[in-house]
C-alpha positions in Angstrom: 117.8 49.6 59.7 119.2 53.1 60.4 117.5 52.7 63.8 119.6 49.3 64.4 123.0 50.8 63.4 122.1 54.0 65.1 121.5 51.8 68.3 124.6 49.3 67.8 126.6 52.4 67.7 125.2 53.6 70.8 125.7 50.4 72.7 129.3 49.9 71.8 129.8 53.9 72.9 128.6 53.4 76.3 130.4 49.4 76.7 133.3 51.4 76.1 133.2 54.2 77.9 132.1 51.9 80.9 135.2 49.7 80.1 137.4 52.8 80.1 135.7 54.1 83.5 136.1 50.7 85.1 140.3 50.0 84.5 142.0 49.9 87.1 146.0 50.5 87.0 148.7 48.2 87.4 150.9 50.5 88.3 152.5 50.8 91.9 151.1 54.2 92.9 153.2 54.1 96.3 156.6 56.1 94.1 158.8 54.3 95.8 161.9 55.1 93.6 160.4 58.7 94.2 160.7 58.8 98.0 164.2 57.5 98.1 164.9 60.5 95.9 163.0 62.7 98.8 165.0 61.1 100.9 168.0 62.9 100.3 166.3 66.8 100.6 167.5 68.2 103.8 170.1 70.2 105.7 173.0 68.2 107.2 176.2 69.0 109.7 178.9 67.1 108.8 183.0 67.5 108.1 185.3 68.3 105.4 189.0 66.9 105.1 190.6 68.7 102.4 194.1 66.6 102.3 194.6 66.5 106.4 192.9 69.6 107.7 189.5 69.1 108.7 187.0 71.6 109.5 182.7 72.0 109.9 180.5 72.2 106.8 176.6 72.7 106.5 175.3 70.8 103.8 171.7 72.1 102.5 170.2 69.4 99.7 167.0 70.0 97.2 165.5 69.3 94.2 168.7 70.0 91.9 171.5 71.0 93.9 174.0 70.1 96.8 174.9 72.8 98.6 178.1 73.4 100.8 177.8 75.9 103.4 181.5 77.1 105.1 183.6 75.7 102.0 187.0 76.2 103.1 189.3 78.1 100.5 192.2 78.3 102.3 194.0 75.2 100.4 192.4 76.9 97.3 194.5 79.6 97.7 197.9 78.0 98.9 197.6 75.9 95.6 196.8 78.7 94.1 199.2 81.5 94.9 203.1 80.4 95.8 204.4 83.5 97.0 204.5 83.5 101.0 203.5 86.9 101.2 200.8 87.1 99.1 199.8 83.9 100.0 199.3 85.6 103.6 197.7 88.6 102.4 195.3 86.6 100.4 194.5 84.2 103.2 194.4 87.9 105.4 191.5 88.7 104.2 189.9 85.0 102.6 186.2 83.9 103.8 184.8 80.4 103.4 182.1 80.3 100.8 179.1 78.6 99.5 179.8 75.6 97.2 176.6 74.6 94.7 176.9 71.5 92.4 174.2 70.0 90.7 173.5 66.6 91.3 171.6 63.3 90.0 170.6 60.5 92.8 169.0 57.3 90.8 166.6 55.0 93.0 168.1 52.8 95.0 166.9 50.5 98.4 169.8 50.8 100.6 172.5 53.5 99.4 171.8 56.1 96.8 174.1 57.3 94.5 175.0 60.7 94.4 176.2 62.4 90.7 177.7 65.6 91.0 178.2 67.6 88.0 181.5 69.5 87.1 181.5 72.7 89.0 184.1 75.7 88.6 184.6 78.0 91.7 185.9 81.3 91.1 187.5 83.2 93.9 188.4 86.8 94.4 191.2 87.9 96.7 193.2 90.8 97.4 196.5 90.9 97.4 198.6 94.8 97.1 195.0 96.2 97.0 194.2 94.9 93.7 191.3 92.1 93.2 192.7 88.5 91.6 191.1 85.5 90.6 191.2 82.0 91.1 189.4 79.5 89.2 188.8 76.1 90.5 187.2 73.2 88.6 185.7 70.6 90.9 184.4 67.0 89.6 184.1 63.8 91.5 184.9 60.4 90.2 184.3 59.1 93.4 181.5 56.7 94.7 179.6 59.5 96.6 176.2 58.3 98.2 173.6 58.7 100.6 172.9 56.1 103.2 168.7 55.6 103.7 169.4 53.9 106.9 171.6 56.3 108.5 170.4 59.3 106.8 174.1 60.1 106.0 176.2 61.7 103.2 179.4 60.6 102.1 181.2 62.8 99.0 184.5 63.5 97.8 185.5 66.5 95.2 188.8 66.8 93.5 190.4 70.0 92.0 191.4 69.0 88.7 192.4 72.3 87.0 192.8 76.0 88.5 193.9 79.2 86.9 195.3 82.4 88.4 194.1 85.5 86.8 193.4 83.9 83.8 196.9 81.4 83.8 196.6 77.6 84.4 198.6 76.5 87.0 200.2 73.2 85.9 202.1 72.2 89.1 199.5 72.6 91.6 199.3 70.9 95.2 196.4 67.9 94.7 193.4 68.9 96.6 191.0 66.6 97.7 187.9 67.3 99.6 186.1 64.3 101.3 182.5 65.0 103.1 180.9 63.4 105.7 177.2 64.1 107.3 174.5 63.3 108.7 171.0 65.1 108.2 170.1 67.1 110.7 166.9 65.8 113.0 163.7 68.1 112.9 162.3 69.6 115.9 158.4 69.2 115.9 157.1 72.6 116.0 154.9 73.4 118.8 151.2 73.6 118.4 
């Protein structure tokens, strides 16, 4: 009787493991939630209006962040500083940074949705040769989005707060920065 137990055991081991070898998954392997996320990686030209003025931007986009290549800080620093003449010796010597927010995109089929997180911008300028800061906290309410058709980007960042060397500024000019891109085609690289 050992011998038939021993046996049945045996039996139901390998049924099993052949049932378990055999299963096949009912899950779509084709990620397609995952390649509209891919979809959004990539380097884009686009423009930035910040209120009226308008100027180029270079938008690189991976995994985790959204990055904004020649950000213009000239309205920064206007809202900023309210003095004429140090306004002017501020701007004198002011260069267009690098923005980096961090960003969500859920799946989507035809637009994706684009979450950017808070980001705070600190700027140094010179003014009477001595270094001052201005802090700029960026957040976006707005519908922002990427376009799977079109491959293009549509964003718009508000300044909600800033702070001169260390002091909130209460009454500052509204800044709003819309973007607008399209990703940039690949060249096929020559064999």
């Amino acid at each position: 009787m050992n011998k038939k137990i021993f046996m049945s055991i045996i039996s139901m081991f390998i049924l099993a493991a052949t049932t378990l070898l055999t299963m096949t998954s009912c899950n779509n392997d084709d990620n397609d939630g995952y390649r509209n996320a891919n979809a959004l990686k990539g380097n884009y030209n686009g423009k930035i209006i910040v209120n009226k003025d308008t100027s180029d931007v270079d938008i690189a986009i991976n995994d985790y962040y959204v990055g904004v290549a020649k950000f213009p800080v000239k309205q920064l620093i206007c809202a900023a500083i309210t003095d004429p003449a140090q306004q002017a010796e501020a701007l004198k010597n002011a260069k267009d940074g690098t923005l980096n927010m961090v960003y969500m995109a859920p799946e989507d089929t035809v637009k994706i949705p684009v979450k950017l997180a808070q980001q705070v911008v600190r700027l140094n300028v010179t003014i009477d040769k001595k270094q001052h800061t201005i802090l700029a906290k960026f957040s976006s309410d707005a519908k922002n989005y990427y376009t799977i058709k079109t491959d293009s980007l549509n964003m718009k960042l508000d300044v909600k707060e800033m702070a001169y060397d260390n002091q909130t500024i209460k009454n500052f000019k509204e800044l709003s920065y819309e973007i607008k891109a399209a990703k940039k085609k690949e060249t096929p690289k020559k064999k």
